[in-house]
N, C-alpha and C positions, 0 to 999 in steps of 0.2 A: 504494500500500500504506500510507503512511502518512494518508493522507487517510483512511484505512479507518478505521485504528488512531485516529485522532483522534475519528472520528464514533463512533464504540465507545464509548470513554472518557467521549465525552460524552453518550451516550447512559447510561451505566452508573452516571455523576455526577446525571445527571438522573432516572433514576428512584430512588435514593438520597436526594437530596433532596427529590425530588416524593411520595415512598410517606408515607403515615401512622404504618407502621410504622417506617419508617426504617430503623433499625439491624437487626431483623429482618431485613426482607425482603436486605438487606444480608449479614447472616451465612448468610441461606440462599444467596445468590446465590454467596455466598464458599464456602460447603461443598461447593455443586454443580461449582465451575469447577476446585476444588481436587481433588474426587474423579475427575472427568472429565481432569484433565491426569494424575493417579496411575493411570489406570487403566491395566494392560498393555498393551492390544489398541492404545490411543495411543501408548503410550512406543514398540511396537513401530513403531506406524507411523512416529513420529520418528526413529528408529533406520535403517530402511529410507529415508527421504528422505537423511536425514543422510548414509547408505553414497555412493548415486548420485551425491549430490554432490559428494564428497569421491572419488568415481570420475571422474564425466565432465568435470569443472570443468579439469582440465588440457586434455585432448582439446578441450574448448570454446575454451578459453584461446589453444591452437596455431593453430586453424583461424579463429578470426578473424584472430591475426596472420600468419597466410599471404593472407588476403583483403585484408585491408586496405590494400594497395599498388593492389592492382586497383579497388576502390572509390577512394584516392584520384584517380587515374588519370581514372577515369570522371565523377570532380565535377569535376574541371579541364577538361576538353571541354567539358562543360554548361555551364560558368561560360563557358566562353571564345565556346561558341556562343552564351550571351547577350549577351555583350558583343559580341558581333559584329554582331548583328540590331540590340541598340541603337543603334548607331553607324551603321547602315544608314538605319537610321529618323530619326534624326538630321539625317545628311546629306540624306533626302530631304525632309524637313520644310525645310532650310536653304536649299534649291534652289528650293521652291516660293516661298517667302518672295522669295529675290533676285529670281526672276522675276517675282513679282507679289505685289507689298509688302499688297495688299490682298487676297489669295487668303483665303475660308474666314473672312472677318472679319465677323459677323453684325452688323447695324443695333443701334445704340445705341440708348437710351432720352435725351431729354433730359432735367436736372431741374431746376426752379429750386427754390426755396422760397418763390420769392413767389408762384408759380402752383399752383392747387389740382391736387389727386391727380386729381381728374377729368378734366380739360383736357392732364395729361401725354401723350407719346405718344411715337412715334417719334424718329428725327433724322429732319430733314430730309434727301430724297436731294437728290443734285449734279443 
């Protein structure tokens, strides 16, 4: 919403400055937003948003804090079942390794700098 309220603004600054008329086009834009926020049919509708929320906004208020035990509840599982697969994953990585120090360990590149780019290649296998 604010992102909104910012790209507004500056779109409203920019055609302000960008218009030939300027000040003009300005006072009209000013007349129109002014007559349109005065007009009934708007206040009412402000009026009626404003009721709702000043109705439902406790009731909202209640029922997240009735939930929100249960949500937290629900992230500490997930959190704990991640941390449990990492640690699995872990350990199985750690087991591959002691058993064979060169498990999954792909071929080098040698490099010298005194040997051209062309000639590089592989390591030598054992």
């Amino acid at each position: 919403m604010k992102k909104r309220l910012v790209l507004l603004a500056g779109i409203g600054i920019g055609f302000v400055l960008g218009s030939r008329a300027g000040r003009q086009s300005y006072e009209n834009l000013k007349r129109q937003a002014t007559n349109l926020w005065n007009d009934p049919k708007v206040q009412d509708g402000i009026d009626t948003a404003r009721e709702q929320i000043e109705e439902k906004a406790p009731v909202v208020a209640q029922a997240v804090k009735d939930k929100a035990p249960v949500v937290v509840d629900k992230v500490k599982e997930a959190a704990d079942a991640g941390v449990a697969k990492a640690k699995e994953a872990t350990n199985d990585v750690k087991t591959k390794v002691e058993n064979d120090p060169k498990a999954d360990v792909p071929d080098d590149v040698v490099s010298d700098p005194a040997t051209p780019m062309d000639e590089e290649g592989p390591a030598p296998t054992k």
